[in-house]
C-alpha positions as CSV (number, residue, x, y, z in Angstrom):
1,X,-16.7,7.7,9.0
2,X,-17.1,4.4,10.4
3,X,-19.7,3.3,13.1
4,X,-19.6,0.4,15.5
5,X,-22.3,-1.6,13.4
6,X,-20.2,-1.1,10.4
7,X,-18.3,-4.0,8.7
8,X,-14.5,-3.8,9.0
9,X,-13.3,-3.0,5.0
10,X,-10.7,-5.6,4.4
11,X,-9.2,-5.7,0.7
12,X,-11.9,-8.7,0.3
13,X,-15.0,-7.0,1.6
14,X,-14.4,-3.6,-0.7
15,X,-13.9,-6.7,-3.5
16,X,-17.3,-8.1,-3.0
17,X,-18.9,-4.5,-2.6
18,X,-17.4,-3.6,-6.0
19,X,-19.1,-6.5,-7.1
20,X,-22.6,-5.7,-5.8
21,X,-21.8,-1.7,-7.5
22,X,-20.7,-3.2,-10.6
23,X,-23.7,-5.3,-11.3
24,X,-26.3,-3.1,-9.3
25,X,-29.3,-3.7,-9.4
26,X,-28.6,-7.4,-9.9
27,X,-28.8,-9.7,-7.0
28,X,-26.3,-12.0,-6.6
29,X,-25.9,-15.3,-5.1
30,X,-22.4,-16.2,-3.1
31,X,-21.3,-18.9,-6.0
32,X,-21.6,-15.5,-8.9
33,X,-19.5,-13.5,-6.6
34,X,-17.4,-16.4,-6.3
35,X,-17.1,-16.7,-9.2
36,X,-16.0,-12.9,-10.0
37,X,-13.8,-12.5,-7.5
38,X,-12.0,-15.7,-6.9
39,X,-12.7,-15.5,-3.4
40,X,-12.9,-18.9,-1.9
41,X,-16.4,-19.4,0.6
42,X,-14.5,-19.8,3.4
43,X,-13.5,-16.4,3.1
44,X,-17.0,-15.1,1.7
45,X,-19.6,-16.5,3.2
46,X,-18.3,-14.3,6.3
47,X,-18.0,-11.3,4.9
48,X,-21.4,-11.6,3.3
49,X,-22.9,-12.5,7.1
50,X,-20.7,-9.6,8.1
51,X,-22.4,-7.1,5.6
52,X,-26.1,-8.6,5.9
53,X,-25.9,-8.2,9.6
54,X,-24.7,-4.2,9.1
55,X,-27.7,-3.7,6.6
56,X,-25.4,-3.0,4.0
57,X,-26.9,-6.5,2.3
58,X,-30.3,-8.0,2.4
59,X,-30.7,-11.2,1.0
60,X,-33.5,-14.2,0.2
61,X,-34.0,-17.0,-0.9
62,X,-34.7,-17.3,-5.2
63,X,-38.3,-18.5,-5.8
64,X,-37.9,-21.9,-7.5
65,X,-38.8,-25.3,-7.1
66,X,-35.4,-27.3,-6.4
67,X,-36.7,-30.7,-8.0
68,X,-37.4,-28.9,-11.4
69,X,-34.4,-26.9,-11.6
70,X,-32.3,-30.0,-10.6
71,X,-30.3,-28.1,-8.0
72,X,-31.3,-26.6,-4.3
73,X,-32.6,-22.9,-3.9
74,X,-29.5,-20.2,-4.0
75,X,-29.7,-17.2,-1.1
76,X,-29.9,-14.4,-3.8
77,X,-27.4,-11.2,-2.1
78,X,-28.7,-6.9,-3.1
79,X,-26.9,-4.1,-1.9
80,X,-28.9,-1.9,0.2
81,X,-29.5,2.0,-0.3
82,X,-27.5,2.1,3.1
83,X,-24.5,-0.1,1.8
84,X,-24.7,1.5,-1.8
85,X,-24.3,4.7,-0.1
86,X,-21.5,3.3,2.3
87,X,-19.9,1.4,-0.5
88,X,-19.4,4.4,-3.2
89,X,-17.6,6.2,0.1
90,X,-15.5,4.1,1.1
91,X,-14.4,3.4,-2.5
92,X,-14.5,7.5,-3.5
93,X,-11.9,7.5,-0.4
94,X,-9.5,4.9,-1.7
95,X,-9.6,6.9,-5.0
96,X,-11.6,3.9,-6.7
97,X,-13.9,4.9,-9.4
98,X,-17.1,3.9,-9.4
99,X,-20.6,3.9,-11.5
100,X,-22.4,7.0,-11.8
101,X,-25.8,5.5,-12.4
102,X,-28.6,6.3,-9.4
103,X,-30.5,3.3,-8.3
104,X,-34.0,3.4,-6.7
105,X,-34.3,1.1,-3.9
């Protein structure tokens, strides 16, 4: 059941929460989830803000020097235990399969 701090579960958001289940324990930065789900950052630099700010995300920033890799720093996007748990929920309830695999956070 949903609680006031949790994010509102447009078609988008569950899109970028497959994602982050998909390619657990990966972290992802916004341009590979861009990438994967043809949503545009307009739309999903929001809903990323959205989840971060309901603990189902945590992010930072990748550990590189921008002048040697030639491009600036990416903000590097996890899934937390919350939103894993959260996430495999809301899909079970939409009748969405999802991985079986347990994570350690």
């Amino acid at each position: 059941m949903a609680t006031a701090k949790d994010p509102r579960l447009s078609h988008q958001t569950l899109r970028v929460l497959r994602v982050f289940i998909d390619q657990m324990p990966e972290s992802l930065a916004g341009s590979d989830i861009s990438k994967r789900t043809g949503i545009l950052s307009g739309t999903l630099y929001p809903i990323l803000i959205r989840l971060e700010s309901s603990k189902w995300l945590a992010s930072e920033w990748e550990t590189l020097d921008p002048s040697e890799a030639g491009r600036p720093r990416k903000r590097l996007y996890r899934l937390t235990a919350i939103g894993y748990n959260k996430t495999n929920g809301a899909l079970s309830a939409l009748g969405v399969p999802s991985r079986k695999a347990q994570w350690t956070f």
